[in-house]
C-alpha positions in Angstrom: -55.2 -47.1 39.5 -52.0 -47.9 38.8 -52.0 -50.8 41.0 -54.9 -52.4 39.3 -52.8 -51.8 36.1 -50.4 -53.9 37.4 -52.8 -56.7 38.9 -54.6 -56.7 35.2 -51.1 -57.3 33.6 -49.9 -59.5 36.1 -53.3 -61.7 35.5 -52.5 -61.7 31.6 -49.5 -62.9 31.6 -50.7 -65.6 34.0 -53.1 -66.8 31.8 -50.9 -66.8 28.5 -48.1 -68.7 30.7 -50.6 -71.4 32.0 -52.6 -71.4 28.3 -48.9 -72.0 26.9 -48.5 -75.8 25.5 -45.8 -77.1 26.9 -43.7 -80.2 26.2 -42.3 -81.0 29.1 -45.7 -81.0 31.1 -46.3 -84.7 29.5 -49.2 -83.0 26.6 -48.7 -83.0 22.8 -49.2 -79.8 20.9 -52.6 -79.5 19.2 -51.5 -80.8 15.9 -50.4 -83.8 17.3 -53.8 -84.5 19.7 -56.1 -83.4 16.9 -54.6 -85.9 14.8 -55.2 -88.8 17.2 -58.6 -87.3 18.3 -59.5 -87.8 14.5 -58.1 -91.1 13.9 -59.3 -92.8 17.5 -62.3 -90.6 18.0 -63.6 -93.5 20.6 -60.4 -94.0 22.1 -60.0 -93.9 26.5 -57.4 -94.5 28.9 -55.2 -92.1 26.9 -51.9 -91.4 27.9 -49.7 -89.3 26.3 -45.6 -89.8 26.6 -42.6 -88.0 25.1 -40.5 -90.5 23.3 -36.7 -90.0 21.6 -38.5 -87.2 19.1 -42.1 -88.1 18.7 -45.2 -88.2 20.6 -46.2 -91.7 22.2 -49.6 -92.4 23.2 -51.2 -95.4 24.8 -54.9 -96.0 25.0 -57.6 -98.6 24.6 -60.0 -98.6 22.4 -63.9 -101.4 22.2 -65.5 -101.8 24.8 -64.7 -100.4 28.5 -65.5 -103.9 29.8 -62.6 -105.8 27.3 -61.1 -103.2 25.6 -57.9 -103.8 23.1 -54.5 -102.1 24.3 -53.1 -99.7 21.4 -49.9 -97.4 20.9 -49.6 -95.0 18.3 -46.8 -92.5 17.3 -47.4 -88.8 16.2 -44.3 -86.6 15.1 -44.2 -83.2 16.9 -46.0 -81.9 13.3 -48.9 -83.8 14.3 -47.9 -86.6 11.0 -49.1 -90.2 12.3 -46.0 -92.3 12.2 -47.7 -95.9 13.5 -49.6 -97.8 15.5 -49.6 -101.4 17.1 -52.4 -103.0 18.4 -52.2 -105.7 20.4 -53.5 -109.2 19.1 -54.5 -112.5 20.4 -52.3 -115.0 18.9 -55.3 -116.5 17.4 -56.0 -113.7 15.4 -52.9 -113.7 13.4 -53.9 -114.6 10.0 -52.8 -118.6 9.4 -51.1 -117.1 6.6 -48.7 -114.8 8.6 -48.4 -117.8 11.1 -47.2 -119.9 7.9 -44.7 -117.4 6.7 -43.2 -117.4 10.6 -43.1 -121.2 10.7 -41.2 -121.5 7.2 -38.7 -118.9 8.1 -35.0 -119.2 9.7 -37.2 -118.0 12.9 -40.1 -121.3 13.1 -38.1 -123.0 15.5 -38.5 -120.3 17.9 -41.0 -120.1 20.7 -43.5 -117.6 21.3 -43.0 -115.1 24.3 -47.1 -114.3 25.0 -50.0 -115.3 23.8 -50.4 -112.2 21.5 -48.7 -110.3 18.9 -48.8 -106.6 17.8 -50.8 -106.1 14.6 -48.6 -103.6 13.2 -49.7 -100.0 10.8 -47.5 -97.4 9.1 -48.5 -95.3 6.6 -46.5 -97.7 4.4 -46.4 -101.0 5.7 -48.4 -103.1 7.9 -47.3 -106.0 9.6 -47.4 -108.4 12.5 -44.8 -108.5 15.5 -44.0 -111.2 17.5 -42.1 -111.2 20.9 -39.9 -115.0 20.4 -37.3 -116.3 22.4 -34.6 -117.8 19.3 -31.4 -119.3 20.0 -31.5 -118.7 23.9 -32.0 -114.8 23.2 -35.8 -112.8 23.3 -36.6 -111.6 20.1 -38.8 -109.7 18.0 -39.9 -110.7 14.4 -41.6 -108.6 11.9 -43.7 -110.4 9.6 -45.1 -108.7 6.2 -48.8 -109.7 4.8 -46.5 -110.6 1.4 -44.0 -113.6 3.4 -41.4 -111.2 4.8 -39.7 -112.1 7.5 -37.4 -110.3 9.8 -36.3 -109.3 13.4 -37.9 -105.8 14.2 -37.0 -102.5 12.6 -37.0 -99.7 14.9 -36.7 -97.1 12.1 -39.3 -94.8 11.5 
């Protein structure tokens, strides 16, 4: 008897060691994947990544046969900080395009043929990988005309 006591505890605190959420095991805490699960619902090729304090997590979303590369950022609370999608070039609004070529930045060339189309729950924007003055780049540029290189503050 007692050594079936002793299996039965040994099995319980297997299972609430292995049912334990752990960070370093590369999965976000519930908060943070029931967030994206609600905001990406037909999302695929998810991968999740710890980054400098936040949740990163790559995935595609469309169709399986083209689909459209995506990376959004979730703090540990499960709050969704941003996402960038990934944009052919010709997609940019001519507007945005118009603000870039006017700026202190229009004489620079574009890296790739796309651009990130940019969402915070503040702000969106469109980023742009440039090579300016003999250095690569990245330019932020606001649906209002403003035009600057890339904040990395969230």
């Amino acid at each position: 008897m007692k050594r079936m006591m002793m299996i039965a505890a040994a099995m319980m605190l297997l299972a609430t060691v292995v049912g334990c959420e752990k960070y370093e095991d590369g999965r976000p805490p519930k908060d943070v994947r029931a967030e994206f699960d609600k905001m990406y619902p037909d999302s695929w090729d998810v991968e999740w990544e710890p980054q400098g304090g936040y949740w990163k997590v790559s995935f595609e979303t469309g169709p399986r046969t083209h689909g459209v590369d995506n990376e959004a950022w979730f703090a540990h609370d499960g709050t969704w900080v941003k996402t960038f999608t990934d944009i052919p070039l010709s997609a940019v609004p001519q507007s945005i395009k118009d603000y870039l070529a006017a700026s202190e930045y229009g004489s620079g060339q574009f890296e790739d043929n796309d651009a990130d189309y940019c969402q915070t729950p503040s702000s969106v924007f469109y980023r742009f990988d440039m090579r300016f003055g003999g250095r690569e780049i990245e330019i932020d540029v606001t649906e209002n005309g403003e035009v600057s290189p890339a904040d990395y503050g969230f």
